[in-house]
Steps between C-alpha positions, in 0.01 A plus 500: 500500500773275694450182628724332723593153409805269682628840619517616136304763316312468246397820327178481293396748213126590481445633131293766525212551202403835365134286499445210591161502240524336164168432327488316162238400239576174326360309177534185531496203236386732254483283205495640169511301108692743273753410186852553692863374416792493241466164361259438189342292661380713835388751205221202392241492747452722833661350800476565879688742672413504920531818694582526868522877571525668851479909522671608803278863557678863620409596831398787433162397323179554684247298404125561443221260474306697240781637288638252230801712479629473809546192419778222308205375273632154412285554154751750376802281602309224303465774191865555540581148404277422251636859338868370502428134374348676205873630420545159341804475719736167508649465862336513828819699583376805290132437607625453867671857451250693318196380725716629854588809350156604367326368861752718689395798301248498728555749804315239739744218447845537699586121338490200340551110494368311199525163387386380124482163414463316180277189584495303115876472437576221720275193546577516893545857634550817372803763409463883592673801635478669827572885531515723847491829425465844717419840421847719462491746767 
């Protein structure tokens, strides 16, 4: 497309999408008391870690209103975390790492964006790690 502006042109470049869909399923201030950490002290009593979780869906799934499977069942994402933060692991690096890989096992998911946040280390806000991953083509 040109426009013409004070006898110039201007040339503007559409981007042009494959599909211009994107679907996602999302968790959201999932909230969950588990032991987590390095220190001796997060190993004492459970703390809470929040989850903020959105699914972005292939577009290639057809969905059907009667059939679980065709489905992201948010359960099984849910089963997914508690199965990792049974690892006893220490960093919400690792955890952030081994939750995205596991989800994206799933042929559904084309990617993910997570957030986890620790909510009883500071006395006013939280720490946490964000990760954006997408399946490798």
């Amino acid at each position: 497309m040109n426009i013409k502006k004070n006898n110039k042109i201007i040339k503007i470049f559409e981007k042009k999408t494959i599909n211009d869909k994107v679907q996602k399923v999302f968790i959201k201030d999932l909230i969950i008391d588990k032991i987590f950490g390095f220190y001796p002290k997060e190993k004492e009593k459970p703390q809470k870690l929040k989850f903020n979780i959105k699914l972005e869906l292939n577009n290639n799934i057809t969905f059907n209103d009667s059939d679980l499977k065709s489905i992201v069942d948010y359960d099984d994402i849910i089963k997914i975390i508690h199965s990792i933060l049974d690892k006893k692991i220490n960093f919400l690096e690792i955890l952030g790492e081994q939750i995205t890989e596991a989800i994206l096992e799933n042929d559904k998911i084309q990617a993910i964006e997570m957030r986890i946040e620790k909510l009883d280390i500071l006395k006013k806000g939280s720490v946490g790690f964000e990760i954006n991953k997408r399946r490798k083509s």
